[in-house]
C-alpha positions in Angstrom: 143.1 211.6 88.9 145.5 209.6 86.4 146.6 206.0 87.2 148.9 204.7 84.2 147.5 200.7 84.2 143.6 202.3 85.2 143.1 204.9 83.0 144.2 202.2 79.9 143.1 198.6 80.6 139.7 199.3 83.1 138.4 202.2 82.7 137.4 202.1 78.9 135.4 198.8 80.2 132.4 201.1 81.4 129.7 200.7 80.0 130.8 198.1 77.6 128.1 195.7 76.7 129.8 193.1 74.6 131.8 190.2 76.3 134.4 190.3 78.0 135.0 187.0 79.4 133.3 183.7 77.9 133.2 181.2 80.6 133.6 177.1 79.6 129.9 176.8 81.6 128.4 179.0 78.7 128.5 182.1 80.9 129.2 185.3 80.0 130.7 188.4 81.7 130.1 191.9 79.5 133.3 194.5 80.1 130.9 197.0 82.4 129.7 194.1 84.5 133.2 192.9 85.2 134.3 196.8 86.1 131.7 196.8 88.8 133.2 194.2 89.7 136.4 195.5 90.2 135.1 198.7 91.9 133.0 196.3 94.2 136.1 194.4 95.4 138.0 197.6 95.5 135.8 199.4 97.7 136.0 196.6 100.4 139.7 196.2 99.7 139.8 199.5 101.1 137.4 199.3 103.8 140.1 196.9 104.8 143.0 198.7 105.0 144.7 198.5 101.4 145.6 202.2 100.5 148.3 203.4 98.0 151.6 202.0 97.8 150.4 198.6 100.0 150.9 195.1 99.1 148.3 193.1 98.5 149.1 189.0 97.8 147.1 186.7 96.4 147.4 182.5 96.1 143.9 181.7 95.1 142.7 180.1 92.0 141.6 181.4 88.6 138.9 182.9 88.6 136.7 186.2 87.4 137.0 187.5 90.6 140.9 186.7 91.2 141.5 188.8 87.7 139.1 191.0 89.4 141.5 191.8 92.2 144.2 192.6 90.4 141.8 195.3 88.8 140.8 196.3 92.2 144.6 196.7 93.4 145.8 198.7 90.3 142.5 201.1 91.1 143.5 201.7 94.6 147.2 201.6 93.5 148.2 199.1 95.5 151.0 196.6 94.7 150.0 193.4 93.8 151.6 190.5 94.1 150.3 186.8 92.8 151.4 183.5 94.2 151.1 180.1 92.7 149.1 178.1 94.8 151.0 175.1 94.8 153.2 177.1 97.4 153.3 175.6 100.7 152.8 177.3 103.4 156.4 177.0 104.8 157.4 179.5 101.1 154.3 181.6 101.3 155.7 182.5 105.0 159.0 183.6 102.9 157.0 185.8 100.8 154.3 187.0 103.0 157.7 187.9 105.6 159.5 190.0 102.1 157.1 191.2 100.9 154.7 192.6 104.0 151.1 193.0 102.4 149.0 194.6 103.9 146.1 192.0 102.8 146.3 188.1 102.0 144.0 186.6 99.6 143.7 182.7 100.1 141.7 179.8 99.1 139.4 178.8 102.0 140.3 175.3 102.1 143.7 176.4 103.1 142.5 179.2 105.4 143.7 177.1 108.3 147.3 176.8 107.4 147.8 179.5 106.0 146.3 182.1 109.0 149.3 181.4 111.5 151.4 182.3 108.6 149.5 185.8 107.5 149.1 186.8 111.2 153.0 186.5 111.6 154.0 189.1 109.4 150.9 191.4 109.9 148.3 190.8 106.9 144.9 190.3 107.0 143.9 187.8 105.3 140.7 187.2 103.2 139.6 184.3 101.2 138.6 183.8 97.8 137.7 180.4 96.6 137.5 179.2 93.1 134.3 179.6 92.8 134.2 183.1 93.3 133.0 182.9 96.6 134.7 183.6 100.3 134.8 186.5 102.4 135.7 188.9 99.5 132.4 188.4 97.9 130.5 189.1 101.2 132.6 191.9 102.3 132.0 193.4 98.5 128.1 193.1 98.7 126.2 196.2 98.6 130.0 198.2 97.8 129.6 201.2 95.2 130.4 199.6 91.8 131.7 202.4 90.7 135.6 204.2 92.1 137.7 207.0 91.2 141.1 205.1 91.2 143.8 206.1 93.2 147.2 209.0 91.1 149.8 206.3 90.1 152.1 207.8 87.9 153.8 205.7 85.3 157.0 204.8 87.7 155.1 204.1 90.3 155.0 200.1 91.5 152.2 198.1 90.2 153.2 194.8 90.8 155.6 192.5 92.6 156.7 188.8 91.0 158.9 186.4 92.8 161.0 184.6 90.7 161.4 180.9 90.7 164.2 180.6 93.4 166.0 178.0 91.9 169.2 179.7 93.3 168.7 180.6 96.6 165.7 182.3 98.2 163.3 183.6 95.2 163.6 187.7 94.7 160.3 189.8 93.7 161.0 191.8 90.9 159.4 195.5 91.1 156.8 195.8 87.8 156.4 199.7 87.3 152.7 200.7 85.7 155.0 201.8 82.8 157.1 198.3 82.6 153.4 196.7 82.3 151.8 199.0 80.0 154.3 199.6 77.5 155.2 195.8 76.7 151.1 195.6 76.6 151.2 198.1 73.6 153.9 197.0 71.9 152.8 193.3 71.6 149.3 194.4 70.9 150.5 195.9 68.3 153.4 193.8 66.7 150.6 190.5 67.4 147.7 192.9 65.6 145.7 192.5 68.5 142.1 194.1 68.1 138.2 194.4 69.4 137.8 191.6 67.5 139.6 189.0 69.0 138.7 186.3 71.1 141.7 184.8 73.1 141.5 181.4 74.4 143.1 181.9 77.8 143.6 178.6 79.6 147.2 180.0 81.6 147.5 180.6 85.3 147.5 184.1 86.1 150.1 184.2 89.2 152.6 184.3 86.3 153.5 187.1 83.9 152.0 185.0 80.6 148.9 185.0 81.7 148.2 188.0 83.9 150.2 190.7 82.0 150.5 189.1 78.6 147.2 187.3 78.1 144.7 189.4 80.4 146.7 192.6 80.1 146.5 192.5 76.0 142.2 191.8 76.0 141.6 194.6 78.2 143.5 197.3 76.2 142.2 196.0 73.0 138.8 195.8 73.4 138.8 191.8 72.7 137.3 189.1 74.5 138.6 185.3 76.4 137.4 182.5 77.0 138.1 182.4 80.3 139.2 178.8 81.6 140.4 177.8 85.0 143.5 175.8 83.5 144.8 173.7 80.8 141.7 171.5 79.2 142.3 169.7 75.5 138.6 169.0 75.6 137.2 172.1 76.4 139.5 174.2 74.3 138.6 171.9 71.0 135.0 172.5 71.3 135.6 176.1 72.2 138.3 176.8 69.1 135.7 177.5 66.8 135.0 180.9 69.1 138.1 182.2 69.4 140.8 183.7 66.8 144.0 183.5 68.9 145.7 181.1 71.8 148.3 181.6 73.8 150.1 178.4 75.5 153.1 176.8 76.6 154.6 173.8 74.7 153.0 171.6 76.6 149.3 173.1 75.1 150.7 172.2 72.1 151.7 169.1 71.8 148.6 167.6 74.1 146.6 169.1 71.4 148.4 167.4 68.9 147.8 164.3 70.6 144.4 164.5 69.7 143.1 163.6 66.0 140.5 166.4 66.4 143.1 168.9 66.0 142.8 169.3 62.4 142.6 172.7 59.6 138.7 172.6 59.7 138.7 173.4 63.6 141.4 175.8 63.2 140.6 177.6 60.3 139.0 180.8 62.1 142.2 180.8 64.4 144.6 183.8 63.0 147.3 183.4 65.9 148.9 180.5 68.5 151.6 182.0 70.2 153.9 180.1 72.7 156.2 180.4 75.5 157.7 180.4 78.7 159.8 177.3 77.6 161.5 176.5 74.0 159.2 174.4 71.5 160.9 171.8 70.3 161.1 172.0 65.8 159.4 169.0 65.8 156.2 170.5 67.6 156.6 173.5 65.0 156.5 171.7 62.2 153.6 169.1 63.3 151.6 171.9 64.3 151.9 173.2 61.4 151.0 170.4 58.8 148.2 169.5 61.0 146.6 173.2 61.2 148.6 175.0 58.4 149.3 177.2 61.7 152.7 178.3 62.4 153.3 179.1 65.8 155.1 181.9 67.4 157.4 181.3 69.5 158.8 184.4 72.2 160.9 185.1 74.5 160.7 187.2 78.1 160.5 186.5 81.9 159.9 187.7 85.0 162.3 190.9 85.4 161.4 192.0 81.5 158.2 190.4 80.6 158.3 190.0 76.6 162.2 191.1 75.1 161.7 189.1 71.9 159.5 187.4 69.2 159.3 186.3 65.9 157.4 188.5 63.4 154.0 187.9 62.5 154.9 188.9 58.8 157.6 187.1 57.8 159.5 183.7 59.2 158.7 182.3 62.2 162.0 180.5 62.4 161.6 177.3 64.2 164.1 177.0 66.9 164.2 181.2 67.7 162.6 183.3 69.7 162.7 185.9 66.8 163.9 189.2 67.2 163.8 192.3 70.2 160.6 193.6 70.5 160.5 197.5 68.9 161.6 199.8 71.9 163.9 196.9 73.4 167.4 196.9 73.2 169.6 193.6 73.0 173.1 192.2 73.5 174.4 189.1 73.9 177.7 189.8 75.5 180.8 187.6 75.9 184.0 188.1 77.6 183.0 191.7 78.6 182.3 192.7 74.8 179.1 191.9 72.2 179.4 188.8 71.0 179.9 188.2 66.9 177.0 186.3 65.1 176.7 182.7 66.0 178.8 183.0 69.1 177.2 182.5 72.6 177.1 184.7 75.1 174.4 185.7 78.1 171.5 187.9 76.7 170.9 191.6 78.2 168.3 194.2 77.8 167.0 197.0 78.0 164.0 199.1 77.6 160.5 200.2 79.3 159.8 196.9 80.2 163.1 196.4 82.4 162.0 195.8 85.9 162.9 198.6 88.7 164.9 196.0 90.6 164.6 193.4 93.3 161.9 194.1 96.5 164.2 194.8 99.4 167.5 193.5 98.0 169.5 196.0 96.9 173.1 193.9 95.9 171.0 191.9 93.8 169.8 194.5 91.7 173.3 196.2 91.3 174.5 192.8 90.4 172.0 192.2 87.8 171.0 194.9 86.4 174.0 197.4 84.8 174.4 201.5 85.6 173.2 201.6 82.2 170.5 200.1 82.4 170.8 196.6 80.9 169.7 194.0 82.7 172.0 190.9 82.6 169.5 187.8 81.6 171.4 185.0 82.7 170.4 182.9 79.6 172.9 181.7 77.1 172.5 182.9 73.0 173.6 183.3 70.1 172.4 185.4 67.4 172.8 184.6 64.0 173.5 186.1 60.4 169.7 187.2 59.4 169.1 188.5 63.3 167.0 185.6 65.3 167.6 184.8 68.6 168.9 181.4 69.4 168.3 180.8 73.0 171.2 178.2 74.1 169.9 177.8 78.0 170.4 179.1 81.5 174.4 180.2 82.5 173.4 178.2 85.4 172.9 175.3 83.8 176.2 175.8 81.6 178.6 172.4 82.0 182.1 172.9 82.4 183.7 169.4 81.6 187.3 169.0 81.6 187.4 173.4 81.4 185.7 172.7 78.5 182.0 174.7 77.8 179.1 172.4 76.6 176.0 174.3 76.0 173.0 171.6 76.9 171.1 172.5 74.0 173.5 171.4 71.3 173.0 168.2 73.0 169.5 167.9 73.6 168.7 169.0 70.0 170.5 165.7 69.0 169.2 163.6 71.5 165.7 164.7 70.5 166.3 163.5 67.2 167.0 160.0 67.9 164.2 157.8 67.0 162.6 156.5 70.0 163.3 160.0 71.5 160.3 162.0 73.0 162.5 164.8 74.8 165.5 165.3 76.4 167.4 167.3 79.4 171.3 167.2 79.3 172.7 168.5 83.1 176.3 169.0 84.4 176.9 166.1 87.3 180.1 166.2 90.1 182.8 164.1 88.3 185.5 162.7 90.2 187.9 163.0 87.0 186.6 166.0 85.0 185.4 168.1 87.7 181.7 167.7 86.0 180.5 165.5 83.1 177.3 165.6 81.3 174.6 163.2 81.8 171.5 162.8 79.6 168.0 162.2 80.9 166.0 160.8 77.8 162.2 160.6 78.0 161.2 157.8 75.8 157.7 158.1 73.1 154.7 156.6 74.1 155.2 152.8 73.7 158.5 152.9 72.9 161.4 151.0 74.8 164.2 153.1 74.8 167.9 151.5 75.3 170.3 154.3 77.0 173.2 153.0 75.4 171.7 153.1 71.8 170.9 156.6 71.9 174.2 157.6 73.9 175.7 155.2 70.6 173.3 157.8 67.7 175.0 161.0 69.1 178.6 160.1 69.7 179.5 160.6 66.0 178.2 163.8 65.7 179.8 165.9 69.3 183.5 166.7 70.2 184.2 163.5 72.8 184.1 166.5 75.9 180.5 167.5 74.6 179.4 163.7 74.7 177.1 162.5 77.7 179.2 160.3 79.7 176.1 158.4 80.7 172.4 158.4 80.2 169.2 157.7 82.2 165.4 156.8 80.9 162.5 158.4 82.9 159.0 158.6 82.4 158.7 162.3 82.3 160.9 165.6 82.9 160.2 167.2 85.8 158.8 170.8 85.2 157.3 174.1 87.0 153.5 174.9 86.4 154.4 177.2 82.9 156.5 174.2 81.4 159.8 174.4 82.5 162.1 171.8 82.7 163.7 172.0 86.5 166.9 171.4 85.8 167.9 171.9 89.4 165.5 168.9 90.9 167.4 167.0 88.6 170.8 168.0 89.5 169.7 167.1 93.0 168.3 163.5 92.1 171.6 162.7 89.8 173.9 164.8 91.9 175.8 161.1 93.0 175.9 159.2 89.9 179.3 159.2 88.8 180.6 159.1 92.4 
């Protein structure tokens, strides 16, 4: 029987010899060992109750085996839906109570907090540790390691992601086999993706980077990864020479350019660092690039579209873009209820195969985000400008209204960054008692460096219309972010919400 994501990531593994996964212990895990795998887990996933259409949730950690189940849930045709682990168990009630899986996967050190919660709202729940082992491994021993996957047609739900619920309760955006497997191809093919690539894969895989980016793109290209639990400088420097492409956030990038290692003799059989999930400052671009004579490329997507956009990989990777829409994609940045002109901003919609079907259970949602036509309405600010890039601007959310006048926070924080002294910044809206909002700047000072408020606040003055200027400024030690890099602009809203009161 056909199964859309099946039939074209897993089932070519079969009797593949050659590595798949390249461990950071010096193992190794050939394509047809990890499909038995997969057919293993699937067999006692069944055995268990998960049948066709099911959700099945997982907050464990990365691991062979937790790629393994998502294999396992696309063969049975279940819906799968990853959690990061740092959820508590207060928002994986939330989730397990939307969402209703069928079966919980769960580290076993958490086990005991987290049973109450999966016996509430009916799942079973099975643990998977780390390490590979837990109950899943002993309820998959002795399991045929080999399964005729489950029909799933190419509409049919393959996955549910939550998004970050920074406005209100998070919504889990319904993946289609089709949404999954046609951004696969493209980028596969617009990155020249082949059987001889070796992808260093050091992202989490609760989140769409590295589960249907990263993993997704290996498996339908033949290529291999080395396979890494999370984000470690020293064990992706001695593994570089291996590998031919990386995929990271900016944080991967400039850690590694912390280190002097990093040089053009370790990167010289590298063909391809891509990054994402949150914008790359210039200055990491260029640096990156006269240290490896690597320029990186930079894309654009989230959870309800996956990848929309990216810079070519002939031609300019224009520093400060997230390129153009991907072929098959459609994009608009629309202001005022018509497309805006070139270097005006507006919010970003699009549309295409890799459009979500719409939020789980939350039908006014969906109709409010995503158009009769199809679009999908972003919610990030951009302009676009004369040659065709994509300038991402920000979130509409974090939009300032000062005075009824627009201030875009990355016009700021692109001359806040500059100031010497000046590792990164964050510009955010703040209740004003005069202009309804004012901006305030939250600097993050280089290593070593101490950084006066007032003297940066003094650099940028000259250079922004007086309503665009930060009324104030505060020095922390870091910017608060999510686990893919994000700045949260809302914990700091939160933290600064009294300061000009």
């Amino acid at each position: 029987m056909a199964n859309t994501l099946y039939d074209a990531l897993f089932a070519p593994l079969a009797g593949r010899a050659s590595d798949l996964m390249i461990l950071p212990d010096g193992r190794r895990i050939s394509g047809d060992a990890f499909l038995r795998l997969v057919a293993r887990q699937a067999h006692s996933l069944r055995a268990a109750g998960l049948t066709a259409g099911d959700r099945i949730a997982a907050q464990v950690g990365k691991s062979p085996e937790a790629l393994a189940a998502y294999g396992a849930a696309v063969a049975l045709g279940a819906v799968f839906l990853p959690l990061n682990p740092a959820y508590t168990p207060d928002e994986v009630d939330y989730f397990l109570g939307n969402a209703t899986p069928r079966i919980f996967l769960c580290d076993g050190e958490r086990a005991e907090a987290l049973a109450p919660v999966a016996a509430r709202h009916g799942a079973r729940l099975i643990t998977l540790n780390a390490d590979g082992s837990g109950d899943l491994r002993q309820l998959s021993k002795g399991q045929p390691e080999s399964i005729e996957p489950a029909e799933r047609s190419p509409e049919d739900l393959a996955a549910l992601l939550y998004t970050s619920g920074t406005t209100g309760r998070s919504k889990g955006a319904m993946l289609s086999h089709r949404n999954l497997l046609s951004n696969t191809e493209v980028l596969a093919d617009l990155w020249r993706f082949t059987d001889g690539d070796v992808l260093i894969h050091a992202l989490p895989i609760f989140h769409t980077h590295g589960l249907f980016v990263a993993s997704n793109i290996v498996l339908l290209t033949g290529g291999a990864m080395i396979f890494m639990p999370g984000f470690d400088p020293e064990a992706i420097l001695r593994l570089m020479p291996q590998a031919t492409a990386m995929m990271g956030v900016p944080t991967f990038y400039t850690r590694l350019l912390s280190d002097a290692r990093l040089t053009r003799e370790l990167t010289a059989g590298m063909r391809l660092f891509i990054s994402g999930s949150a914008p790359l400052l210039a200055e990491t671009h260029q640096e990156f690039e006269r240290r490896t004579g690597h320029r990186i490329l930079e894309r654009y997507g989230m959870t309800e579209t996956n990848m929309s956009t990216s810079n070519p990989y002939d031609g300019e990777r224009r520093a400060g873009t997230v390129g153009f829409p991907l072929p098959g994609v459609e994009l608009r940045i629309m202001a005022d209820g018509r497309e805006a002109a070139p270097g005006e901003v507006g919010v970003i919609e699009v549309r295409g195969p890799n459009v979500f079907q719409g939020y789980w259970q939350m039908p006014e949602k969906t109709a409010e985000e995503l158009r009769p036509d199809g679009f999908f309405i972003t919610g990030d600010l951009a302009t676009r400008d004369a040659e065709g890039y994509v300038h991402i601007v920000g979130r509409a959310k974090d939009l300032v209204i000062s005075g009824g006048f627009n201030v875009y926070p990355k016009e700021v924080e692109l001359l806040l960054d500059e100031v010497p002294g000046v590792l990164e910044s964050a510009v955010i809206g703040v209740p004003h008692p005069d202009f309804g909002e004012a901006v305030l700047a939250v600097l993050v000072p280089r290593p070593g460096v101490g950084l006066d408020a007032q003297v940066v606040l003094a650099a940028v003055a000259g250079r922004l219309a007086r309503f665009k200027q930060p009324k104030a400024a505060v020095v922390v030690p870091e910017l608060p972010r999510n686990t893919m890099g994000k700045v949260q602009k809302n914990l700091l809203r939160e933290t600064y919400a009294g300061w000009f009161a």
